[in-house]
C-alpha positions as CSV (number, residue, x, y, z in Angstrom):
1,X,108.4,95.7,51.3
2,X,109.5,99.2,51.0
3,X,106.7,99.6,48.6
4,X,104.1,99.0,51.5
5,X,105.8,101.2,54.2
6,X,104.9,104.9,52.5
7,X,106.2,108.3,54.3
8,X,103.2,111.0,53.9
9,X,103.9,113.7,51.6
10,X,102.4,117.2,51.6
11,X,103.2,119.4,48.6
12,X,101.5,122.9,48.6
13,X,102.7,125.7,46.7
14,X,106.1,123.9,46.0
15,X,106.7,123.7,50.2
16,X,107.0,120.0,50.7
17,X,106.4,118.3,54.5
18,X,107.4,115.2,55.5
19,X,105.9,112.9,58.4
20,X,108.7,113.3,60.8
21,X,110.1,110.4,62.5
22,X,108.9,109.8,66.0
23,X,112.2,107.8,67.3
24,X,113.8,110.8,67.7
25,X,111.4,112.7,69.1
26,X,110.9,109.7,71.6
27,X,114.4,109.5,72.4
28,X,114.6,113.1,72.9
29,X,111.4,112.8,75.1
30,X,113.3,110.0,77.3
31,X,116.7,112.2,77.5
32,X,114.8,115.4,78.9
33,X,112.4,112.9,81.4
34,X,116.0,111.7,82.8
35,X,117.5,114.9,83.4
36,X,114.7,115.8,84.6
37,X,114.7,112.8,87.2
38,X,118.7,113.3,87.9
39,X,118.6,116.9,88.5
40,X,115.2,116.6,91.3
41,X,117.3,113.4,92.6
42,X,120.2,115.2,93.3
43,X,118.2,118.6,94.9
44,X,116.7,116.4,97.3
45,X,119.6,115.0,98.3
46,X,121.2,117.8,98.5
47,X,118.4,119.6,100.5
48,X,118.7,116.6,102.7
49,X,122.4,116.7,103.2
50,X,121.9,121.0,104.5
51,X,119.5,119.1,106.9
52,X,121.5,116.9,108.5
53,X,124.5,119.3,108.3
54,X,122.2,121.8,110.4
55,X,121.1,119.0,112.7
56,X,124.9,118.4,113.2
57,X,125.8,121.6,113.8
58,X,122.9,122.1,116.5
59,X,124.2,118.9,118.4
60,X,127.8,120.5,118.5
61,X,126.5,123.7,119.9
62,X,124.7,121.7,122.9
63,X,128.1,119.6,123.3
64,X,130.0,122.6,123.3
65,X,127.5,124.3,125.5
66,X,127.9,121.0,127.9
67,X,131.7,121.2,127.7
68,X,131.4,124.7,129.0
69,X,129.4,123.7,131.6
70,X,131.7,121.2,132.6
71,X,134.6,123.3,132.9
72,X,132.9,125.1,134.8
73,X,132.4,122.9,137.2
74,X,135.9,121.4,137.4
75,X,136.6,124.7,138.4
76,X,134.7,125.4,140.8
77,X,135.2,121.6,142.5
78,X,138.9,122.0,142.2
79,X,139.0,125.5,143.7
80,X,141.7,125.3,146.7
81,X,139.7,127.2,148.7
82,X,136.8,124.4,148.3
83,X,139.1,121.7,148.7
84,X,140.4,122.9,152.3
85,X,137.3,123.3,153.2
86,X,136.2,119.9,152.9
87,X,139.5,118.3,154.2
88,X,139.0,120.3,157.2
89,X,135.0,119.8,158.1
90,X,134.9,116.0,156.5
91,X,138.2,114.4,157.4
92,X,138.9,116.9,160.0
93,X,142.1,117.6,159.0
94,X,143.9,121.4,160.3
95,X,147.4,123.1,159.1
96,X,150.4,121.5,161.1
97,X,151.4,123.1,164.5
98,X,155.2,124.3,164.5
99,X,156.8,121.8,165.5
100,X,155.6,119.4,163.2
101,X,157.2,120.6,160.2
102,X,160.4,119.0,159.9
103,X,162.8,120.1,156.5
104,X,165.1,117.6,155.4
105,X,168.3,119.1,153.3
Protein backbone atom coordinates (compact mmCIF):
# COMPACT_ATOMS: atom_id res chain seq x y z
CA UNK A 1 0.00 0.00 0.00
CA UNK A 2 2.89 2.32 0.65
CA UNK A 3 4.09 1.37 -2.66
CA UNK A 4 0.91 3.11 -4.39
CA UNK A 5 0.90 6.32 -2.21
CA UNK A 6 4.37 8.04 -3.82
CA UNK A 7 5.65 11.63 -2.45
CA UNK A 8 6.93 13.76 -5.65
CA UNK A 9 10.56 14.15 -5.77
CA UNK A 10 12.49 16.97 -7.58
CA UNK A 11 16.27 16.56 -7.72
CA UNK A 12 18.13 19.29 -9.68
CA UNK A 13 21.62 20.03 -9.33
CA UNK A 14 21.80 17.93 -6.04
CA UNK A 15 18.82 20.46 -4.30
CA UNK A 16 16.06 17.97 -3.64
CA UNK A 17 12.15 19.19 -3.08
CA UNK A 18 9.68 17.49 -1.61
CA UNK A 19 5.71 17.78 -2.07
CA UNK A 20 4.96 19.42 1.21
CA UNK A 21 2.18 18.18 3.32
CA UNK A 22 -0.95 20.17 3.11
CA UNK A 23 -2.40 19.13 6.82
CA UNK A 24 -0.27 21.44 8.19
CA UNK A 25 -0.67 24.07 6.09
CA UNK A 26 -4.45 23.53 6.51
CA UNK A 27 -4.33 23.45 10.07
CA UNK A 28 -2.22 26.49 10.04
CA UNK A 29 -4.83 28.08 7.66
CA UNK A 30 -7.76 27.24 10.25
CA UNK A 31 -5.63 28.61 13.36
CA UNK A 32 -4.96 32.17 11.66
CA UNK A 33 -8.99 32.11 10.21
CA UNK A 34 -9.83 31.78 14.11
CA UNK A 35 -7.80 34.42 15.45
CA UNK A 36 -8.77 36.20 13.01
CA UNK A 37 -12.55 35.61 13.92
CA UNK A 38 -11.74 36.07 17.93
CA UNK A 39 -9.79 39.12 17.65
CA UNK A 40 -12.86 41.11 15.14
CA UNK A 41 -15.37 39.34 17.85
CA UNK A 42 -13.86 40.80 20.66
CA UNK A 43 -13.28 44.61 18.84
CA UNK A 44 -16.86 44.67 18.23
CA UNK A 45 -17.74 43.93 21.36
CA UNK A 46 -15.64 46.01 22.75
CA UNK A 47 -16.60 49.01 20.46
CA UNK A 48 -20.04 48.23 21.50
CA UNK A 49 -19.42 48.13 25.20
CA UNK A 50 -17.60 52.32 24.65
CA UNK A 51 -21.13 52.71 23.14
CA UNK A 52 -23.25 51.94 25.68
CA UNK A 53 -20.78 53.19 28.37
CA UNK A 54 -21.24 56.72 26.43
CA UNK A 55 -24.96 56.22 26.30
CA UNK A 56 -24.76 55.69 30.12
CA UNK A 57 -22.84 58.43 30.81
CA UNK A 58 -25.11 60.88 28.70
CA UNK A 59 -28.24 59.57 30.76
CA UNK A 60 -26.42 60.42 34.07
CA UNK A 61 -25.54 63.86 32.90
CA UNK A 62 -29.46 64.59 32.18
CA UNK A 63 -30.27 62.82 35.73
CA UNK A 64 -27.80 64.92 37.28
CA UNK A 65 -28.94 67.92 35.27
CA UNK A 66 -32.67 66.93 36.62
CA UNK A 67 -31.46 66.60 40.15
CA UNK A 68 -30.17 70.07 39.93
CA UNK A 69 -33.13 71.24 38.80
CA UNK A 70 -34.88 69.74 41.41
CA UNK A 71 -33.02 71.21 44.11
CA UNK A 72 -33.61 74.02 42.81
CA UNK A 73 -36.87 73.94 43.18
CA UNK A 74 -37.16 72.53 46.69
CA UNK A 75 -35.49 75.66 47.40
CA UNK A 76 -37.19 77.94 46.11
CA UNK A 77 -40.75 76.15 47.38
CA UNK A 78 -39.37 75.80 50.79
CA UNK A 79 -38.08 79.42 51.03
CA UNK A 80 -39.62 80.94 54.43
CA UNK A 81 -40.38 83.96 52.81
CA UNK A 82 -42.64 81.84 50.18
CA UNK A 83 -44.14 79.81 52.73
CA UNK A 84 -45.61 82.98 54.80
CA UNK A 85 -46.72 84.24 52.07
CA UNK A 86 -49.05 81.60 51.22
CA UNK A 87 -50.17 80.90 54.90
CA UNK A 88 -51.14 84.36 54.97
CA UNK A 89 -53.13 85.04 51.40
CA UNK A 90 -54.47 81.20 51.19
CA UNK A 91 -55.38 80.23 54.75
CA UNK A 92 -55.31 83.69 55.87
CA UNK A 93 -53.41 83.20 58.67
CA UNK A 94 -51.30 86.65 60.45
CA UNK A 95 -48.49 86.82 63.27
CA UNK A 96 -50.24 86.59 66.83
CA UNK A 97 -51.31 89.91 68.57
CA UNK A 98 -49.57 90.36 72.11
CA UNK A 99 -51.57 88.94 74.19
CA UNK A 100 -51.77 85.81 72.64
CA UNK A 101 -48.49 84.54 73.25
CA UNK A 102 -48.47 82.80 76.37
CA UNK A 103 -44.75 81.12 77.69
CA UNK A 104 -45.05 78.30 79.85
CA UNK A 105 -41.76 77.61 82.18
Amino acid sequence: MSEAVQRTVININGFVMHRPRLTPVFIAIVLVAVLSLVFVWSRLQAINLEYDISRIESQIRSVKEEVKGLELEAAHLGSLQRIEGLARQKLGLRLPAPGQIIRVD
